[in-house]
N, C-alpha and C positions, 0 to 999 in steps of 0.2 A: 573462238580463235585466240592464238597466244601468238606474243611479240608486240612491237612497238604497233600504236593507234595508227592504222592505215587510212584512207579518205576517198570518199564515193567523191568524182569529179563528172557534172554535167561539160559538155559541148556546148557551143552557143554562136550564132554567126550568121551571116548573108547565104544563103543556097550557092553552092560554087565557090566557094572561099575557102576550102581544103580544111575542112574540121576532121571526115575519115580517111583521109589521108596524114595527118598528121596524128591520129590514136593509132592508125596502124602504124605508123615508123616509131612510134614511142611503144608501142608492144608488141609488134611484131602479128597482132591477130588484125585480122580484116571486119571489124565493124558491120558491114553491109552483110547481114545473113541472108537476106532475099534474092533469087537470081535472077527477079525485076530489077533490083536495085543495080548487080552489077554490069545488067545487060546495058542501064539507060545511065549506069556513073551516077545517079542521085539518089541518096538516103530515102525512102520511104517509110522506116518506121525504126523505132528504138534499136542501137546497137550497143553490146556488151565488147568490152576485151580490158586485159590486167595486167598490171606488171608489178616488177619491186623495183624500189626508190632504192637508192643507192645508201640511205642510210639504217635501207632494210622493210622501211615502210610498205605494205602492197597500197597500190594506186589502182583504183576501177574506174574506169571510165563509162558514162551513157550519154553516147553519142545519138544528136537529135538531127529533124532535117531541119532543113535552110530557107527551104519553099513555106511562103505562104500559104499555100492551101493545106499545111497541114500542120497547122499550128496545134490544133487543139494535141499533136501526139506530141510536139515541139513542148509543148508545157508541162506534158508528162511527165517529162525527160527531166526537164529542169525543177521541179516545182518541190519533190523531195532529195534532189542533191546536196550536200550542205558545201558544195563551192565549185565552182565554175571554169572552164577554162575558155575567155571568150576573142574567137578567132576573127582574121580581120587580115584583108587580101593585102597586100604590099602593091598587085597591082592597079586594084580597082577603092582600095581605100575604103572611109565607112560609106556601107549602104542603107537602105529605108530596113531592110530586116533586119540589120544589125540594130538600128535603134530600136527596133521591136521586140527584139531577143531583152535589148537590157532595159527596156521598160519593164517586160515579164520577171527579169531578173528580180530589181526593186520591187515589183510587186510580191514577191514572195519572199521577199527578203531577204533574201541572200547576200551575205555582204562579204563573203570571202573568197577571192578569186584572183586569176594571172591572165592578162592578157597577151595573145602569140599573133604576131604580124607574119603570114608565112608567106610563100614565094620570094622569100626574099634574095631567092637564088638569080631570080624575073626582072624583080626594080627594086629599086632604092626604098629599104624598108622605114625611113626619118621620115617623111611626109606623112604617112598611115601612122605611126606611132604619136607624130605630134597631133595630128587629128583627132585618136582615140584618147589621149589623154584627155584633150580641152571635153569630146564627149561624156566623156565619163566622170567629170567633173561636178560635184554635186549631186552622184549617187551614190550607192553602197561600193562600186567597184573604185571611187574615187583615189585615185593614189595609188592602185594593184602595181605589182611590180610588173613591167612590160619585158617581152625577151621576141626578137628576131630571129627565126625560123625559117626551113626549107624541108620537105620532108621529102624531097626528090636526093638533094644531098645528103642530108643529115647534121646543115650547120643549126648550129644554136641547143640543137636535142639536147647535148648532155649538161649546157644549161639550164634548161626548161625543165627536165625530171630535178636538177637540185633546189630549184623556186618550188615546184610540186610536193620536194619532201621538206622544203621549209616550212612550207603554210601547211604541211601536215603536222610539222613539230609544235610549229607556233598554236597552232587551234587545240581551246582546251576540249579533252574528253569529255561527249557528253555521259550524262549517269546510266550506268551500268542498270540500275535496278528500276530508270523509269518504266512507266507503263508501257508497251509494247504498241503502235500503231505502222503494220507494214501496208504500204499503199501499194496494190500488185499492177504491174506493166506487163505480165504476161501468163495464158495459163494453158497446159496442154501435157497430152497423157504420155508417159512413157512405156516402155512395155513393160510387165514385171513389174511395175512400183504403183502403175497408176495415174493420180491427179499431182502435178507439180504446179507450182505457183510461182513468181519473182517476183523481187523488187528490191527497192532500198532501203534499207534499218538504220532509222538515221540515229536511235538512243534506243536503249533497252538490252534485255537479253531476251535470246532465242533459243531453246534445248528439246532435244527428244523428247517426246512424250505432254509436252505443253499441252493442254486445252485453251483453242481461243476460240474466239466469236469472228465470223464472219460480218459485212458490213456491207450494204443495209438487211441485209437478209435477216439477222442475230442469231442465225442458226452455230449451233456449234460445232469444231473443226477439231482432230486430233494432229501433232507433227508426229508423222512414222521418220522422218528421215530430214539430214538439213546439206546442205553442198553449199561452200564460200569458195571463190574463184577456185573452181573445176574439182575441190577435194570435200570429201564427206568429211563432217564435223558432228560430235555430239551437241555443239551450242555454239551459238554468235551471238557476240557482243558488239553493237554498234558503233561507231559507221561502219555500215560492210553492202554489200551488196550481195544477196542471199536468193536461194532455192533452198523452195518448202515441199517437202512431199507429203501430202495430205490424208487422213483417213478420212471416211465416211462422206466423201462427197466425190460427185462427177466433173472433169473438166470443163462440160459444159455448164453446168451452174456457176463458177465463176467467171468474172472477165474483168479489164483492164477497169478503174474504178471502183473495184470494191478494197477491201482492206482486214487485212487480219487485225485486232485489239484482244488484249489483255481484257476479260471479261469484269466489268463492273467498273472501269476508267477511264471509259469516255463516253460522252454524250451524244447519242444518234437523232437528229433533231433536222425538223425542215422549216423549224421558225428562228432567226437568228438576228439582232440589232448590229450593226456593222458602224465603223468610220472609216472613210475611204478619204483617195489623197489621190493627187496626178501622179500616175508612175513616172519612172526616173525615163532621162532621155525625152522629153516632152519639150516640147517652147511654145507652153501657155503662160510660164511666168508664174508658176505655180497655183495659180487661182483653182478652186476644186472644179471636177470635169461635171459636164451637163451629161449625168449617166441617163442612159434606156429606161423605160417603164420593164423592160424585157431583158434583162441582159444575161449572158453566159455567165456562170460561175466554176472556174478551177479552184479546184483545194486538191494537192497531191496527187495524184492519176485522175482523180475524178472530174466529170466537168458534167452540170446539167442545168437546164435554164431555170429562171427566175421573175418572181417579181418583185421589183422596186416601191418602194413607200417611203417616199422623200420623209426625214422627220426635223431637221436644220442643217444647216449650211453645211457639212458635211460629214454626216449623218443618216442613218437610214433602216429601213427592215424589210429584210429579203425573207423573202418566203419561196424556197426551195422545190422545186417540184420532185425531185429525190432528195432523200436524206441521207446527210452525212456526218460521218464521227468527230465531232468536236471538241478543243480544250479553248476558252476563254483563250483570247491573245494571238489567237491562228490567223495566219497569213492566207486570203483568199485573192482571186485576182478577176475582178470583173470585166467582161468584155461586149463590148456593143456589135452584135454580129453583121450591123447594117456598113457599120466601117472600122477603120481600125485604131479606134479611143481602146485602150487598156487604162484601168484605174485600179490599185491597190487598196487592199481594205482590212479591218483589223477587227476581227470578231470581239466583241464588245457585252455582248448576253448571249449566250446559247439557250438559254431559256427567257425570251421577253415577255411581261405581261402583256393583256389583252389592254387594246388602245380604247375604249369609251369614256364616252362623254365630252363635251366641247372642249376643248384645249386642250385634251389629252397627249396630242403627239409635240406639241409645242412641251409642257411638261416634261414628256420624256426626254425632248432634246436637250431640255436644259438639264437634266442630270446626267445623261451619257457626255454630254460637254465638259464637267467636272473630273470625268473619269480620267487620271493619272496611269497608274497601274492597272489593268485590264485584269490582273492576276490576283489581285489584293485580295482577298475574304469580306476584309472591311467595307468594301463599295458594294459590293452584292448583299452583308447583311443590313447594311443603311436602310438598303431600298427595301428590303424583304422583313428585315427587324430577327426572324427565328429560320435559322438554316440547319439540311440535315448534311451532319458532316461526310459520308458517305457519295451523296446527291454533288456536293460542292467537290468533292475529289475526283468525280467524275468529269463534270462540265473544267475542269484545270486550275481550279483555284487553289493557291495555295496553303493547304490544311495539313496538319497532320494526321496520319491515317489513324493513329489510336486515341484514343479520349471518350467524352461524352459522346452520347449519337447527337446532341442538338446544340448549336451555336448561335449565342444571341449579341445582337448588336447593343453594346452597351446601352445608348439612350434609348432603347427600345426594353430593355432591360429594366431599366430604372424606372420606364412610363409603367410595365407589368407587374414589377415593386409596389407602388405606389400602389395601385388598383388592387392590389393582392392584400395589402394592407388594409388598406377601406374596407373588402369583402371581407375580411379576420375580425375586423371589428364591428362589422356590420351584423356579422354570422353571432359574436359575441354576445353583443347587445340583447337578441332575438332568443337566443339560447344561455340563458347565465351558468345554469347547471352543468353545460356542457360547452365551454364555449371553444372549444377547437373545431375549426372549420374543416372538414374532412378533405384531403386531396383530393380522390375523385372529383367531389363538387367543385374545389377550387379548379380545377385542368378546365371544367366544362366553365364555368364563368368566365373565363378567359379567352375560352377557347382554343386552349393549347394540346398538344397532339397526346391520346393516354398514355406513353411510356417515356414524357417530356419528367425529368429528374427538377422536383421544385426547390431541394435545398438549394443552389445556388441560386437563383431567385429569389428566395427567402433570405438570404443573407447577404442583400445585395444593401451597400451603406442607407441607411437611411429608413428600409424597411420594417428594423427592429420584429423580425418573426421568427420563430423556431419551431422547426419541423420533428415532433416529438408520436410517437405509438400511430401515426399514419395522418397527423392532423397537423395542422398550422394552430399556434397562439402568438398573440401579442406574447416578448418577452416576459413580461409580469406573470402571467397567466402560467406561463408552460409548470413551475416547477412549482407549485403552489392548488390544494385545490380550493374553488371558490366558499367562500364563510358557511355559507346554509349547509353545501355539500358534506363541507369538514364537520360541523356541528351536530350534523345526523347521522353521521359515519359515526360519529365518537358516543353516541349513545346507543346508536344501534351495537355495537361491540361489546359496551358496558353492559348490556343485555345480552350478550350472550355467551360471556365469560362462563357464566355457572351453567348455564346449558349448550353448548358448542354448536350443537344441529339440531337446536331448536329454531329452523329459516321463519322469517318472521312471513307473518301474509301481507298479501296487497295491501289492506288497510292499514297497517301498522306502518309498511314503510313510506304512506302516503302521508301518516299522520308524521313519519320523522323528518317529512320532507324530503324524501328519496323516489324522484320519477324514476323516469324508464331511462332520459335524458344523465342521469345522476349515477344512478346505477351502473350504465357505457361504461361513464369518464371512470368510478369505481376498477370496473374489472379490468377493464385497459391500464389502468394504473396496477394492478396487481393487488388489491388492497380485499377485494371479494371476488369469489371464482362463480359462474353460474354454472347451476347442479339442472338443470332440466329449466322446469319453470321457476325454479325459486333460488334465493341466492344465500350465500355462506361464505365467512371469512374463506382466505386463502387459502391453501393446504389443506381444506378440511374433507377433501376426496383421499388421499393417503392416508390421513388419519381415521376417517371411517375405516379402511380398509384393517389397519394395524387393531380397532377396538375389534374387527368382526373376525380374526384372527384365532381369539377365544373362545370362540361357540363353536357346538358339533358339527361336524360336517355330515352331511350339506344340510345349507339352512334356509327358513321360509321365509318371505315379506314379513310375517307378524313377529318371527324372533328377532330379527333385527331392528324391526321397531321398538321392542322392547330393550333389548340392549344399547340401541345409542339415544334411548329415551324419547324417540319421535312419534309422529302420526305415520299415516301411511301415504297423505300427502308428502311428505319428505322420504320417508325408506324407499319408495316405488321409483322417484327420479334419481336418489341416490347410488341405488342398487343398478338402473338402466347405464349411468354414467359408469360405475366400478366394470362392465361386462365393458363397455365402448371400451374402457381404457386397458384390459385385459387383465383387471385383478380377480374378478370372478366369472365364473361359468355358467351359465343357466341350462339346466338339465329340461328334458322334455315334460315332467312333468313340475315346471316352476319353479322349483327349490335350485338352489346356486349352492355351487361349490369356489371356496378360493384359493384359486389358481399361482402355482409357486410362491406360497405366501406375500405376504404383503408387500 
């Protein structure tokens, strides 16, 4: 969609207090789709209709009901709104739903909104407005600009749409490019197109052809098609309120609760550590609520029960009996189905460890009680010490998407420094001839994952280790080789100045002091190539190739031994390694030929 940032506005109010009647006189469409609803005058389930603000903005409205008994589609409505419009009779003043409406409000956060006192054509709208003020005092709607309404007349309307396209001006855009999570209120086939889907897009973009994941299912979805207030669009940018017309699936395999996501950003999870709080509109004095061992759980269209696991004073781990798509810091809203406690709750781990051993939930309370930022990186890698950064952009933590795969928490850093150090010199010790500790062995001593990058671990202050031809050494060690090594190197070479490939045998390099250990750190360092089973300065496979240049072609095992002066212990690996490498050819009956010269 193009033009100014428009704004999905929820309903909210007492049953009877004229919420669809006042989106109808502000748009002109009738809310109430069901011809239950208009037989019996009351909301039954989610209503759509739109307009433009007069400073151009389109305004959506999802209008909820007012009755009690149907809260759970009430929370629907409101739970991914990002603002509110909450209504409130002139005649009848606040009611118990009303305060139940803006409990759910604060519980889900919502802190942007206008409150409309309507009938005020009926009675005197100061009383209700002084009332909802004092109510709303010390929650998120605290301070909303209030405006007096009629939607029989049409006083106050052309008010109320310029407060509507205020706090559409004033509210900043969310980001265009976040992960996509639509939470669907409705689904059902059209003719000709298929599977359609709705809901509210409250950040992201939405375009043809997308691939997303369906939720909880994780099956994947195609968009053949997208509609923003009644017109086909190639893409929406949120906030909008949107229809999806879907490939490859049936309308009856979706329904109200599940949720389109961006594949691979966000976390489908039914173990969650939560902090919960009295919702707003309450008069407990804010003390935290004595939640259910059983309670409801809303998160955006979704609602399924739970279990509680007190873990401190207000704190807790809900175990989900459906799973839902998660970012760290989500707004959940629990509800006791035996009465009507609402309590808000602030997703805290979407991944919590397993609680054993005695004091464990006590422990855990006291680190979720530290927890500032719910978003941080820093607090999840505390607890965790080594995160995958992919894993952490999913569950909503704030990472950047490109870098290393793995993220470590500094002091966690520094304790596998230290240890890595130890094992470098420990490995040293045991090995002098060779004394770089091979990464492989280093990742499994540690136990760190195999595609875990150790240079920055290695070069964390204080470690003093340099990761060199795939190994760890102490500083000292890397660029230097050990004294025995270097002293047998250096006569073994003086030995073979005047005869080049003449490889010396096992004995000889045993007697120079040259293991098998020695020999490694040698070719790794470049200093000796190994030719089969025997070893020779560097280079010295091209330059066989260049000596054997000058014989007839094609030539035998024996003339070659005699030209580069060797046994046949050396010409046989020499010659196997010249074929590997493609300097010579071996003919079927043994004699080799060389191949585009040397």
């Amino acid at each position: 969609m193009t033009g100014a940032p428009g704004l999905v506005i929820a309903t909210a109010g007492h049953v009877d207090h004229g919420k669809s009647t006042l989106v109808r006189a502000l748009t002109g469409t009738d809310p109430d789709r069901l011809a239950e609803e208009r037989r019996r005058g009351l909301t039954l389930d989610l209503g759509f209709a739109w307009t433009t603000a007069p400073g151009g903005r389109a305004l959506a409205f999802v209008d909820v009901p007012g009755h009690h008994r149907y809260l759970a589609t009430t929370f629907a409505g409101i739970a991914t709104a990002p603002a509110v419009l909450l209504v409130v009779s002139a005649e009848e003043g606040w009611r118990p739903q009303t305060a139940e409406h803006l409990a759910a409000l604060d519980a889900f956060g919502v802190r942007t909104g206008l409150l409309a006192v309507t009938r005020a054509d009926l009675a005197d709208p100061a009383p209700a407005l002084a009332e909802a003020a004092e109510r709303t005092s010390g929650t998120g709607l605290a301070g909303a600009p209030a405006v007096a309404v009629s939607g029989r007349t049409g006083e106050g309307l052309d008010r109320l749409l310029r407060e509507l396209d205020a706090l559409a001006a004033a509210r900043p855009p969310p980001d265009p490019a976040a992960p996509v999570r639509l939470w669907l209120d409705r689904a059902f086939t059209v003719a000709g197109a298929g599977t359609v889907v709705t809901g509210t897009l409250t950040a992201g973009t939405l375009a043809e052809g997308d691939t997303l994941h369906l939720a909880p299912a994780g099956r994947a979805v195609q968009v053949r098609g997208l509609h923003s207030l009644g017109q086909a669009v190639p893409r929406v940018t949120g906030p909008a309120r949107v229809a999806v017309n879907l490939r490859r699936i049936a309308a009856d395999q979706v329904r109200r609760g599940n949720a389109l996501l961006t594949p691979g950003r966000w976390w489908t999870t039914d173990l969650v550590d939560i902090r919960y709080e009295p919702a707003g509109g309450t008069d407990d004095g804010g003390a935290p609520p004595r939640l259910p061992a059983e309670p409801l759980v809303h998160c955006g269209t979704a609602a399924t029960s739970a279990r509680l696991r007190p873990l401190g004073l207000d704190t807790a781990r809900l175990a989900l009996r459906t799973p839902l798509p998660l970012h760290v810091g989500d707004r959940l809203l629990l509800r006791d189905p035996g009465s009507r406690l609402l309590a808000g709750a602030t997703v805290l781990d979407p991944e919590p460890p397993p609680l054993t051993g005695r004091g464990a939930a006590a422990t855990r309370a006291r680190l979720l009680a530290g927890i500032a930022e719910p978003a941080d990186p820093a607090v999840r890698l505390a607890a965790v010490g080594l995160g995958d950064r992919g894993r952490l952009a999913a569950q909503g933590y704030a990472v950047d998407a490109d870098g290393e795969r793995w993220l470590f928490d500094r002091a966690h850093a520094e304790r596998l420094a230290a240890a890595l150090a130890a094992a470098v010199k420990e490995h040293a010790g045991a090995h002098p001839a060779d004394p770089g500790l091979p990464v492989a062995r280093a990742r499994q001593l540690l136990a760190l994952p195999p595609d875990i990058a150790l240079a920055g671990l290695a070069a964390v202050a204080g470690a003093g280790l340099i990761l060199r031809d795939g190994r760890l050494y102490r500083a000292e060690e890397a660029d230097r080789l050990p004294a025995a090594v270097a002293a047998g190197l250096e006569r073994l070479l003086d030995e073979l100045r005047s005869a080049p490939f003449q490889a010396p045998t096992r004995r000889r390099l045993d007697e120079l002091g040259l293991d098998a250990e020695a020999l490694s750190l040698l070719v790794r360092r470049g200093v000796l190539e190994r030719v089969g089973t025997v070893h020779l300065p560097a280079g010295s496979v091209g330059r066989a190739a260049r000596e054997l240049a000058g014989l007839p072609q094609p030539f035998t095992v024996g003339e070659v031994a005699r030209a580069l002066a060797v046994s046949r212990r050396v010409a046989i690996p020499l010659l196997e390694t010249l074929d590997e490498s493609g300097h010579t050819h071996r003919r079927p009956d043994g004699r080799r030929v060389l191949k585009d010269g040397p």
